[in-house]
C-alpha positions in Angstrom: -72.0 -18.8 -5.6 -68.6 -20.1 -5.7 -69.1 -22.6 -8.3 -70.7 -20.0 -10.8 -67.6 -17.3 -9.8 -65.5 -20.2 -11.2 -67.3 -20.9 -14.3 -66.7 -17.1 -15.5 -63.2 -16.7 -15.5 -60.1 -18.2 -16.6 -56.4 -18.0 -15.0 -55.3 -15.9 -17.9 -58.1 -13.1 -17.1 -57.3 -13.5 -13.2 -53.6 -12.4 -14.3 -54.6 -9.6 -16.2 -57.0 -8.0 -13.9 -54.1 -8.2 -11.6 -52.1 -6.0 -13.2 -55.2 -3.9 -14.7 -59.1 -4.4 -13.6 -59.4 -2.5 -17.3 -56.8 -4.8 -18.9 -58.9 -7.7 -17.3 -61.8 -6.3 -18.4 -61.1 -6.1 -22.1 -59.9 -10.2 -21.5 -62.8 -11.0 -19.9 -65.0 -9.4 -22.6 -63.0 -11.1 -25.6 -61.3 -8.1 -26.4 -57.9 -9.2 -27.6 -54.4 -7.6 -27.1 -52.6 -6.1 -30.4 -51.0 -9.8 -31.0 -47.6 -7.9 -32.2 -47.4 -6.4 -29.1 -43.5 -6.7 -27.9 -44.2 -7.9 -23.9 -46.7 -10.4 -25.3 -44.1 -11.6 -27.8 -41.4 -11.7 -25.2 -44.4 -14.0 -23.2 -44.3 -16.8 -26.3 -40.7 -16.7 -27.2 -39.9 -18.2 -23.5 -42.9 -20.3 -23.1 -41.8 -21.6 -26.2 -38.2 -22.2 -25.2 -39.3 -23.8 -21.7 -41.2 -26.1 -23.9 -38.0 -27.2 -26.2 -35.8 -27.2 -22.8 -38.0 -29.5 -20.4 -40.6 -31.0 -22.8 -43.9 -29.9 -23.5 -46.4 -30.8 -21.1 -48.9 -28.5 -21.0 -52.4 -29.1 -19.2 -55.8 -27.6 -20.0 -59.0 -28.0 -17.9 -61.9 -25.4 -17.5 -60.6 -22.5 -17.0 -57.0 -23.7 -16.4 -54.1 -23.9 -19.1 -50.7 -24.5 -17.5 -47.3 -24.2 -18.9 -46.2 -27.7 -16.9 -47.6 -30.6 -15.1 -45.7 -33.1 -13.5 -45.8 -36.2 -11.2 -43.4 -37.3 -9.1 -44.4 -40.0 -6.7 -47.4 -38.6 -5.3 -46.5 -35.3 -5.5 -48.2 -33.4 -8.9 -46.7 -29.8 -9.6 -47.9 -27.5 -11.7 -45.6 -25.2 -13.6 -46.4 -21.7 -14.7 -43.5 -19.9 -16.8 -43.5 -16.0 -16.4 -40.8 -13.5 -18.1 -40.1 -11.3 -14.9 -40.9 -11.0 -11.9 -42.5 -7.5 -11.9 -45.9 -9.8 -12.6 -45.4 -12.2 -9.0 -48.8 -10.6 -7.6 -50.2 -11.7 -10.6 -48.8 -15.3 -11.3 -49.3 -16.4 -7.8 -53.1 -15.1 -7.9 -53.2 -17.1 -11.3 -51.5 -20.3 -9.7 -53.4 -20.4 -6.6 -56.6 -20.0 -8.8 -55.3 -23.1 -10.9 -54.5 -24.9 -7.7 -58.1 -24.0 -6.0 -59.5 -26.0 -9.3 -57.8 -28.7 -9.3 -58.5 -29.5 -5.5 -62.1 -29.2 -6.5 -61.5 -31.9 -9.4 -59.4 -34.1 -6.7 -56.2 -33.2 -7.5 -53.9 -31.6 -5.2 -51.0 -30.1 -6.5 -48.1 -27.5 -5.7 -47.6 -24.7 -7.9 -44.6 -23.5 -8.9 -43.9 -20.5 -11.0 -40.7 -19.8 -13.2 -38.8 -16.7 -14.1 -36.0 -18.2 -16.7 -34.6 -14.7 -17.5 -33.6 -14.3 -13.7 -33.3 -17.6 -12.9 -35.7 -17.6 -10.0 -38.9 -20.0 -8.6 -41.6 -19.4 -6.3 -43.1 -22.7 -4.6 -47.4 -21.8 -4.3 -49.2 -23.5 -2.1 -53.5 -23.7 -1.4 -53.3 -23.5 2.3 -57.1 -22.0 4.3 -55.9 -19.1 4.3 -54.7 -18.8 0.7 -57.8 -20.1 -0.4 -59.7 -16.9 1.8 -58.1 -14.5 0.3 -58.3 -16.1 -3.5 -61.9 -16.3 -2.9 -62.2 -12.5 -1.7 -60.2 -11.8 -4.8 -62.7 -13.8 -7.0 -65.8 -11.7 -5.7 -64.3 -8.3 -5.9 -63.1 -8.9 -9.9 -66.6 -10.5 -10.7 -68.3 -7.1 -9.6 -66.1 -5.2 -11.5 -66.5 -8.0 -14.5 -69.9 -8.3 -13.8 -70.1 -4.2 -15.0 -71.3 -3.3 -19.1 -68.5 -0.7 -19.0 -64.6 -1.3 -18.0 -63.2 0.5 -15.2 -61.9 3.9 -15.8 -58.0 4.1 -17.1 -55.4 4.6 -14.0 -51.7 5.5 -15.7 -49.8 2.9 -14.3 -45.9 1.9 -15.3 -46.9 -1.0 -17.5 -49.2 1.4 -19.4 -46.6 1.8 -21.9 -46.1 -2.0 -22.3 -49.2 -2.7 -22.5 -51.5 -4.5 -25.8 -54.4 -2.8 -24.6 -52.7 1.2 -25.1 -54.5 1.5 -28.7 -58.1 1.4 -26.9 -57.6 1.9 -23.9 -56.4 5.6 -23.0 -54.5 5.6 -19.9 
């Protein structure tokens, strides 16, 4: 079971259903975000300024697209770049997803996520226990994914942000 959980979801649909099982949802199902949506713009204009400032170095693997790898020594981190912190439950759901992976593929890593705008970073790390609760996570979005209909709309504070407001109704 836990193989196929991982085979159906990507880190960006892990963040989103975070924030909103319906946003997730709508990810999941290939439903795209209006593109000139202003928090999604925000989202490229300082990925793409992390990428001028400390080189571009971005890693894709199944399921996985991070902002940053690195190797130092022994040690590889990943880097995931995030405009504020109102999104941490998210991002560290999304890292220690990417981390999970790439312990199953043999690489063992520490995350580490990035809020330029307030100068702040948050060390993630795949412990037992972080794995459990990851993996509880994992099963409890797939049966909502697994559903033919989204979730009903909850009117939450990032409604008003959100690229999903034009279909989604909340």
């Amino acid at each position: 079971m836990e193989r196929n959980l991982l085979n159906k979801i990507s880190g960006s649909t892990i963040y989103s259903f975070v924030m909103c099982p319906r946003q997730g949802w709508f990810m999941h199902y290939g439903i795209l975000p209006e593109q000139d949506n202003m928090k999604l713009a925000e989202g490229r204009n300082i990925h793409e300024f992390t990428k001028q400032t400390r080189g571009h170095k971005e890693f894709v693997m199944d399921g996985v697209k991070v902002d940053r790898i690195e190797r130092h020594g022994e040690r590889v981190f990943l880097y995931e770049v995030k405009n504020s912190t109102s999104g941490y439950p998210a991002a560290r759901m999304q890292m220690l997803f990417y981390l999970f992976k790439l312990k199953r593929a043999g690489i063992y890593a520490t995350g580490i996520l990035e809020i330029p705008r307030k100068n702040k970073r948050y060390t993630i790390k795949l412990t037992e226990k972080t794995r459990q609760e990851l993996l509880d996570f994992l099963f409890q979005m797939i049966e909502v994914l697994e559903n033919p209909t989204p979730p009903s709309p909850k009117k939450k504070k990032i409604c008003k942000f959100c690229g999903y407001r034009h279909i989604c109704f909340a």
